[in-house]
C-alpha positions in Angstrom: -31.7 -39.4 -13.5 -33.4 -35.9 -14.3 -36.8 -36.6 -16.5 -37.8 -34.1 -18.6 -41.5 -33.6 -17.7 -40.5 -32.5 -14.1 -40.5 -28.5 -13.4 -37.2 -27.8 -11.8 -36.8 -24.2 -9.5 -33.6 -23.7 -8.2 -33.2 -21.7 -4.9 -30.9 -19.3 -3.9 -29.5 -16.1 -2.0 -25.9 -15.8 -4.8 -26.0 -12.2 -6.2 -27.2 -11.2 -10.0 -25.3 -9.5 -12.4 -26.8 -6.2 -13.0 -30.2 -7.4 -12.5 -29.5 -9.6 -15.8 -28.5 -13.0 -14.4 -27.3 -15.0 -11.6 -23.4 -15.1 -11.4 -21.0 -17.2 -12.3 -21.5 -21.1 -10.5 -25.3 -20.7 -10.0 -25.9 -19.2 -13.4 -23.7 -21.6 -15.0 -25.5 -24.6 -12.5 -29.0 -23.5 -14.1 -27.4 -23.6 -17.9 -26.5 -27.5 -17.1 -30.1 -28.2 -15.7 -31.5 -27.2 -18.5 -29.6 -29.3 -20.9 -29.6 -32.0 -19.0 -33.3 -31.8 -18.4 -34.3 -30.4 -21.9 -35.9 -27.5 -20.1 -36.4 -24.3 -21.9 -36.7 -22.2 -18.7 -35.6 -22.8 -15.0 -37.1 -20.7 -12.8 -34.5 -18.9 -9.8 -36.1 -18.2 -6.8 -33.9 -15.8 -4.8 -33.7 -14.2 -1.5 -32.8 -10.8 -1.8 -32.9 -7.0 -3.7 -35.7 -5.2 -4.5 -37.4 -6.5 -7.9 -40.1 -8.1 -9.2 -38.5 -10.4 -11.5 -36.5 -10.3 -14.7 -35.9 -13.0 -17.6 -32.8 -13.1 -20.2 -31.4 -14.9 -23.4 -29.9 -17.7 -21.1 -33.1 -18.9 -20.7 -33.2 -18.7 -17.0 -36.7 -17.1 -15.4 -35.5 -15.1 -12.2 -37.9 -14.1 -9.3 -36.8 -12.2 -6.6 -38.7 -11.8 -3.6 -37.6 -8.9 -0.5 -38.3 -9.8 3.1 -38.3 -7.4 5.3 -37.1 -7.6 9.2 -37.9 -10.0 11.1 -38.2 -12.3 8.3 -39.1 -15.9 10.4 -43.0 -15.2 9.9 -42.7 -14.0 6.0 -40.2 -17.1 5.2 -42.4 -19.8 7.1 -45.3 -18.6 4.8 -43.4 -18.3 1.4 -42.1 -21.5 2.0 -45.7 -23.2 2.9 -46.9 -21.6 -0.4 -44.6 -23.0 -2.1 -44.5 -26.3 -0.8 -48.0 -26.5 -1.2 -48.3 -25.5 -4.6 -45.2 -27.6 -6.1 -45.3 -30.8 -7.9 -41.9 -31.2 -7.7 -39.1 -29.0 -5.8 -35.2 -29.6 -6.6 -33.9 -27.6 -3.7 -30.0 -26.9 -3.8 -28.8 -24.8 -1.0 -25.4 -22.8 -1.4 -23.4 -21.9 1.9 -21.9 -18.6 1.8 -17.7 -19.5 1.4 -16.8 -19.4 4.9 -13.0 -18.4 6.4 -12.0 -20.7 9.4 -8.9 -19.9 11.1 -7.5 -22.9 13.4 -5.0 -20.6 15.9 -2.4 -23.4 17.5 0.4 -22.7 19.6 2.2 -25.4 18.0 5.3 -25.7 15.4 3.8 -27.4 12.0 7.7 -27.9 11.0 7.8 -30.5 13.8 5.1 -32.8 13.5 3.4 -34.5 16.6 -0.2 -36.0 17.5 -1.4 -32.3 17.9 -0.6 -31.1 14.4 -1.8 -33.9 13.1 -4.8 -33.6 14.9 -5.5 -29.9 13.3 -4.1 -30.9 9.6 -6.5 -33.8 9.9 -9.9 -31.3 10.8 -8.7 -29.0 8.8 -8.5 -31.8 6.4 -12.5 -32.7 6.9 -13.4 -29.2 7.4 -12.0 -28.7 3.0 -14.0 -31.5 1.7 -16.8 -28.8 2.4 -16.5 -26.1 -1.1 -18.2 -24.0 1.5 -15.2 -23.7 3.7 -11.3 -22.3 3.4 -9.3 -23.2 6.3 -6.3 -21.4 7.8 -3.6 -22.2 10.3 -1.9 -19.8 12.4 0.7 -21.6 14.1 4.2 -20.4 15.6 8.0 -21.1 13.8 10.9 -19.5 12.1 8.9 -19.8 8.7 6.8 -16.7 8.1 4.2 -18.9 6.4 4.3 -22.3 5.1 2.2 -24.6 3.7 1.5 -28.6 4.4 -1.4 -30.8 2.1 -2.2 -27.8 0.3 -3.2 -25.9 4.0 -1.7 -22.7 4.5 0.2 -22.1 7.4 1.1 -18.3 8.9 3.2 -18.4 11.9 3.9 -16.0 14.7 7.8 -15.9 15.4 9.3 -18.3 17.8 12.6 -17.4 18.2 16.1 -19.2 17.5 17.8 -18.1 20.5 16.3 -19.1 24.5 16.1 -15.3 25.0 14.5 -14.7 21.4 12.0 -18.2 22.4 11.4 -16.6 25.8 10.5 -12.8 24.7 8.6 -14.3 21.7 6.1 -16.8 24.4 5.9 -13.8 26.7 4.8 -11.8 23.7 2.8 -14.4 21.7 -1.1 -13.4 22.7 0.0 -9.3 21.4 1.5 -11.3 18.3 -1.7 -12.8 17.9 -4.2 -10.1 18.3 -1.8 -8.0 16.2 -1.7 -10.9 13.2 -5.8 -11.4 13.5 -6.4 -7.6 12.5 -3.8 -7.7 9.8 -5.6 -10.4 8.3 -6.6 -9.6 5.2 -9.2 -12.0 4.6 -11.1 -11.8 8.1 -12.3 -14.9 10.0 -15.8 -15.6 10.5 -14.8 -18.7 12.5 -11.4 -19.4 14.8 -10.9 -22.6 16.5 -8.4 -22.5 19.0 -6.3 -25.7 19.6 -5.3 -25.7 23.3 -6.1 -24.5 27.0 -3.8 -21.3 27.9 -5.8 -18.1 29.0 -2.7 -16.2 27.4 -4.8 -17.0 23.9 -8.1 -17.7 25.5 -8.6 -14.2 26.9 -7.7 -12.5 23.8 -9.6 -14.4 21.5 -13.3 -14.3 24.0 -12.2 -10.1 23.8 -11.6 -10.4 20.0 -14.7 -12.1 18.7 -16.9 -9.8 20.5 -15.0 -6.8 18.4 -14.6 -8.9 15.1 -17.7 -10.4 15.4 -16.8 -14.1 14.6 -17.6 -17.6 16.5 -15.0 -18.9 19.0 -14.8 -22.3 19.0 -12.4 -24.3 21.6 -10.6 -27.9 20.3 -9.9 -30.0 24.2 -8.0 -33.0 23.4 -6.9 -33.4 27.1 -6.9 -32.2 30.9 -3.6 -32.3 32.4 -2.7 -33.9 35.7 -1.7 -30.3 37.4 1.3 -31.9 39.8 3.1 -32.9 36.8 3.0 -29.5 35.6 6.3 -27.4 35.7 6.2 -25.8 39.5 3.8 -28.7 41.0 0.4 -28.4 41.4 -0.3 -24.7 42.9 2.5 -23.4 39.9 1.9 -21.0 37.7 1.3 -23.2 34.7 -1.1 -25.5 36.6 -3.4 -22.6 38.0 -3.2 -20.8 34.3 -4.7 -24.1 32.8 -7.2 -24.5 35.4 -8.9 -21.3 34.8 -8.7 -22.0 31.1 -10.3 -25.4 31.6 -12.8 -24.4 34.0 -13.9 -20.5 33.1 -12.7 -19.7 29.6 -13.3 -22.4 27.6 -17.2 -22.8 28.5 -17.1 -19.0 27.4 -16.6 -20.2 23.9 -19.3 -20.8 20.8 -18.9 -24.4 20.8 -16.4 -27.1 22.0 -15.0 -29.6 19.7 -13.6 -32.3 22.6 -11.7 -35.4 21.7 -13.6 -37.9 24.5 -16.6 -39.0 26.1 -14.9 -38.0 29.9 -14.9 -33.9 27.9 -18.1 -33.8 26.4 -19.9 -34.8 29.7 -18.1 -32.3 31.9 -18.5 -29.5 28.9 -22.4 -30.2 28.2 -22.9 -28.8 32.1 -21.7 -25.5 30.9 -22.4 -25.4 27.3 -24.6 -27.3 24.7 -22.7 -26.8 21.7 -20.3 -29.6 22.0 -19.0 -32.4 18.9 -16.8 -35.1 19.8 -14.3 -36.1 17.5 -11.6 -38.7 18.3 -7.8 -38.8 17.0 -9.1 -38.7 12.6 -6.3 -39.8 10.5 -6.0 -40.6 6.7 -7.2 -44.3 6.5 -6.6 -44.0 2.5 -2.7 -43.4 2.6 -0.8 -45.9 1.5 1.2 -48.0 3.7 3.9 -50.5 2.1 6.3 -52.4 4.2 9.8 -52.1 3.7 11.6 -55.1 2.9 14.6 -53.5 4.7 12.7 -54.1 8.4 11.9 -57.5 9.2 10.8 -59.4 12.9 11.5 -63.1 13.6 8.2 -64.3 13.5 9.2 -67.7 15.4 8.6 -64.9 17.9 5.2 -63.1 19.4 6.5 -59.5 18.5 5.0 -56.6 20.4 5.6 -53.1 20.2 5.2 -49.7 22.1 5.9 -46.7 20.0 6.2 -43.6 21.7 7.5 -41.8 24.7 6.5 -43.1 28.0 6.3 -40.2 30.3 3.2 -40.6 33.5 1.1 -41.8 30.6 1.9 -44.5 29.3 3.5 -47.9 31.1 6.4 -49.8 29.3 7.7 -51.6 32.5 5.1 -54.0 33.6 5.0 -55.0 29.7 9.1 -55.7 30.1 8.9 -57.4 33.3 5.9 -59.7 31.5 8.2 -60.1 28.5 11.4 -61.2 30.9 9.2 -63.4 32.8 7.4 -65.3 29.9 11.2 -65.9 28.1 12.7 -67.6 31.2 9.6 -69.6 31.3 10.8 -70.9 27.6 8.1 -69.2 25.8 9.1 -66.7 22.6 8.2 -63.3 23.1 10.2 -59.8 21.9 9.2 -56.2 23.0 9.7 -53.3 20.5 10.1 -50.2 21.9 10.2 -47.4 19.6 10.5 -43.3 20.4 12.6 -43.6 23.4 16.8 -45.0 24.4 17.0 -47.7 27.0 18.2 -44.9 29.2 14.3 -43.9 30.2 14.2 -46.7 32.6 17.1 -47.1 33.8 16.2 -45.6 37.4 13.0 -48.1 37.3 15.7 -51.2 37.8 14.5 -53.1 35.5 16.0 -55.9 33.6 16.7 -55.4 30.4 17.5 -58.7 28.3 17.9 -59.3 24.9 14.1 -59.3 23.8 13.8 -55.9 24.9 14.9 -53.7 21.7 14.7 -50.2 22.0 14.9 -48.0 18.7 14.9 -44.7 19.7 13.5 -41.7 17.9 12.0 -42.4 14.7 10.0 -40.4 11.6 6.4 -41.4 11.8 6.6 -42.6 8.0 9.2 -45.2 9.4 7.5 -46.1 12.8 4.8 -47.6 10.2 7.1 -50.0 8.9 7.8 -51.2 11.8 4.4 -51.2 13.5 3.5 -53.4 10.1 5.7 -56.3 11.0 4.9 -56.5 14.5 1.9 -58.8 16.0 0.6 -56.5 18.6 1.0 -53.1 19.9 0.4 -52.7 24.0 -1.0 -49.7 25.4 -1.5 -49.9 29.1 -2.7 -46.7 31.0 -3.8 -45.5 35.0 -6.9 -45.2 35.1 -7.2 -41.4 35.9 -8.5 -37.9 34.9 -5.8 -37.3 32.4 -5.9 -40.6 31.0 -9.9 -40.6 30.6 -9.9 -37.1 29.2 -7.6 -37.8 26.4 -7.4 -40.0 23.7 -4.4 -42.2 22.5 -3.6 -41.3 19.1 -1.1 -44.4 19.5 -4.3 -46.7 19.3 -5.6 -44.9 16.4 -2.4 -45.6 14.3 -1.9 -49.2 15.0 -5.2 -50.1 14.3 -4.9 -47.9 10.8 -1.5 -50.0 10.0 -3.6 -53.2 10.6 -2.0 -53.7 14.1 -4.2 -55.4 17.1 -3.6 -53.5 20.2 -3.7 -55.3 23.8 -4.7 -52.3 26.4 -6.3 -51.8 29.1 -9.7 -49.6 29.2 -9.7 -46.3 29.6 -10.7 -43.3 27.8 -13.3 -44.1 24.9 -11.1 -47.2 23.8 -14.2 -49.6 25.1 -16.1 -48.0 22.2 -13.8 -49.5 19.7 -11.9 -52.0 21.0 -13.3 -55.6 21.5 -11.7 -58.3 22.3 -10.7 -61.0 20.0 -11.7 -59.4 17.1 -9.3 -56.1 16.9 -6.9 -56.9 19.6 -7.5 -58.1 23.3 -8.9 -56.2 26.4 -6.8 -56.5 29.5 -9.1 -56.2 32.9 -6.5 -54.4 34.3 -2.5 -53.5 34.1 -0.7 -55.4 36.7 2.1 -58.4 35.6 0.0 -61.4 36.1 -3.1 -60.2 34.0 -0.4 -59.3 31.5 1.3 -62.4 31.0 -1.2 -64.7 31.1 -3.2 -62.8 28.2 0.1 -63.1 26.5 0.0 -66.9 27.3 -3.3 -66.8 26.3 -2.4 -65.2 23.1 0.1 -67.6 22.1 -2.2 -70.6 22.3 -3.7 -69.3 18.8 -1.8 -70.0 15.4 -0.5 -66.9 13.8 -3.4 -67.3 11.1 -5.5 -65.7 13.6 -3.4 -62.7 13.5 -4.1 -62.1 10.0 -7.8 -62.0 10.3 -7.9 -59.4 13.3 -5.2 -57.3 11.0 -8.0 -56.7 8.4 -10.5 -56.2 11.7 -8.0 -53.6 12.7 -7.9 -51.4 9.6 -11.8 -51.8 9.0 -12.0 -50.6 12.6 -9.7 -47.5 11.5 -11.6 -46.9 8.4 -15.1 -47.0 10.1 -14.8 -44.7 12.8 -11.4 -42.6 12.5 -11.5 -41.7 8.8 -11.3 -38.0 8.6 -13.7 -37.9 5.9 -16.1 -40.1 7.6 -16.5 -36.2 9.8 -16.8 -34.1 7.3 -20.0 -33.0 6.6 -20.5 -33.6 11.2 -17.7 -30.6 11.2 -19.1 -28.6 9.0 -22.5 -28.9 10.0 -21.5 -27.7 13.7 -20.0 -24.5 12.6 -22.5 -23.5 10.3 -25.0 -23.7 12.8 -22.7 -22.4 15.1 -22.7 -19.4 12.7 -26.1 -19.1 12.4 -27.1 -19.3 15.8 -24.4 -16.3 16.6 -25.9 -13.9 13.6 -29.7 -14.7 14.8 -28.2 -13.4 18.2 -27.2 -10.6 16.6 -30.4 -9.6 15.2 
């Protein structure tokens, strides 16, 4: 509640209009202060041009004070002055609008867990009035535009010779698309590790004079990189990972395994896990239905090195020969993926193949558990499963094993169950384990599930942690300058 008696001065650098008034927001801001207050005069302390002071029929007394270079000393003592001498200070501070680009070598018509990842900052990053966010992606779309983010997008290609000439091309595309810009970045995050838009961005900001900021989400094993561990692909990432990215502003990384190796070569690091829209409504479809006389678990994705589906089948088999009522969900992949692995597929095993991610919801809604089991290695650690992040926002307990940051947020019992380790007997008998509770139980670590999604993977909940990075990201870069 503003009380009437109390002196209000507004501070700000937002231009005047002819010496007359402040502009537009900040003019109109002071107008509602003094209504609301029953002030006849707010006083506007601002930061810049050359006079003494000037008053006008809106009522609002403007003071404008010139600091010359370097203005640390002259600022620390205006601002003791004033501190000193004030009864009361209402101090509003205004960010200068600034223009983020987030630069992806990804296709935004084709969603995944990586254009997610940038819609989702990007997201964060507009809650901020102080901030408009581009993306520059790649696709057959020139531009395009997805929850009210617009997209511009180098050419990909619709022919394999077209795709190939266009990825060879891509880092002149890009260079040639950043000075055509016509509203010029003052930040660029780059989502990715290739030192084919790595090296021209590091030469770019020094021309263009913006901060260069690097989004690591993982740290590829290099022998399952196309031409093995000494290829072409593996060596380019390498450098990137090791010598380009620590050349950047600041890191945005999305695990604890990143930030520790990163803080070695730079300070400015924030780590921000897989963020998602907790708020989004999620109804079940009355269409997709389980047997729940059976413990229903699920897998949605697409295996690869990553992830293990086949100790969870062979614990599945084993548990329904021993007469106990289990069925294994596998969604985003045919039966075909294991078919070298000879495994024994029986009828609890359902696979459900590709699936839109507003329909793998429904499904991961009806199930009782989702399993994520992973190796324990570099690539594992570095990352972050976005898979975890979405079952627990649909209210789904996940069983897994520990590995990246998941200790942080997974506890057993309450959200889902920690296995100790991924081999078949651990396996099963946590699933025995699990069985021994009645289904009740279920329900309750549901709601633990999405509260644990809403407390630490909101979007919004790193809104104002984003934006507070790059603005002093930004500052620290111009007081460099000077």
């Amino acid at each position: 509640m503003l009380h009437s008696y109390l002196p209000f001065t507004v501070l700000t650098s937002s231009d005047f209009l002819d010496g007359r008034a402040p502009k537009n927001f900040v003019r109109e801001m002071v107008k509602g202060i003094a209504t609301i207050s029953g002030k006849d005069k707010i006083q506007v302390i601002r930061f810049w041009d050359n006079r003494n002071g000037c008053n006008n029929n809106t009522g609002i007394e403007c003071v404008n004070y010139l600091f010359k270079k370097p203005l640390t000393n002259e600022l620390a003592k205006f601002f003791e002055s004033f501190l000193q001498n004030a009864d009361y200070c209402t101090n509003i501070t205004f960010k200068q609008m600034k223009n983020i680009y987030y630069i992806a070598e990804h296709d935004f018509e084709k969603p995944d867990a990586s254009t997610a990842r940038i819609i989702n900052n990007a997201k964060a990053l507009l809650i901020n009035s102080g901030n408009n966010i581009r993306i520059i992606g790649y696709g057959n779309l020139l531009e395009l535009e997805i929850e009210n983010i617009k997209i511009i997008n180098l050419p990909k290609g619709t022919s394999n010779l077209k795709k190939f000439i266009h990825y060879f091309f891509r880092s002149i595309h890009l260079i040639r698309c950043i000075h055509k810009l016509s509203i010029k970045p003052d930040v660029v995050i780059y989502y990715g590790s290739s030192t084919r838009y790595l090296i021209p961005l590091l030469l770019l900001k020094k021309r263009l004079n913006f901060v260069l900021i690097s989004d690591i989400v993982e740290w590829y094993d290099y022998a399952s990189l196309p031409m093995g561990k000494y290829g072409l692909l593996a060596i380019d990432t390498h450098i990137a990972m090791t010598k380009l990215i620590p050349k950047s502003d600041g890191i945005i990384v999305i695990s604890s395994f990143l930030e520790n190796y990163y803080k070695s070569y730079n300070q400015n690091i924030l780590k921000i896990p897989v963020i998602l829209d907790t708020k989004y409504p999620m109804i079940k479809n009355r269409d997709i239905s389980f047997d729940h006389d059976y413990l229903n678990l699920i897998y949605a994705g697409t295996p690869g090195e990553k992830d293990i589906i086949k100790i969870v089948i062979e614990a599945v088999n084993k548990l329904n020969k021993e007469g106990y009522k289990v069925k294994f969900h596998i969604l985003g992949c045919e039966c075909n993926i294991i078919e070298d692995q000879c495994i024994e597929l029986s009828d609890n095993i359902i696979f459900y193949g590709r699936l839109p991610q507003n329909v793998v919801y429904y499904y991961l809604m009806e199930a009782d558990f989702s399993v994520l089991l992973r190796p324990n290695n570099r690539k594992s650690n570095a990352g972050f499963p976005t898979k975890f992040v979405e079952s627990l926002n649909a209210g789904l307990p996940v069983i897994a094993n520990l590995t990246s940051d998941l200790g942080l947020y997974l506890k057993d019992g309450y959200n889902g169950f920690v296995l100790e380790n991924f081999d078949l007997t651990t396996l099963t008998e946590k699933i025995k384990y699990i069985l021994s509770f009645p289904k009740s139980v279920f329900n309750t670590m549901r709601e633990n599930a999405k509260n644990t999604a809403k407390q630490y993977f909101d979007y919004r909940n790193f809104s104002n942690e984003l934006s507070n990075f790059i603005f002093n990201l930004i500052n620290e870069d111009h007081n460099n300058l000077h």
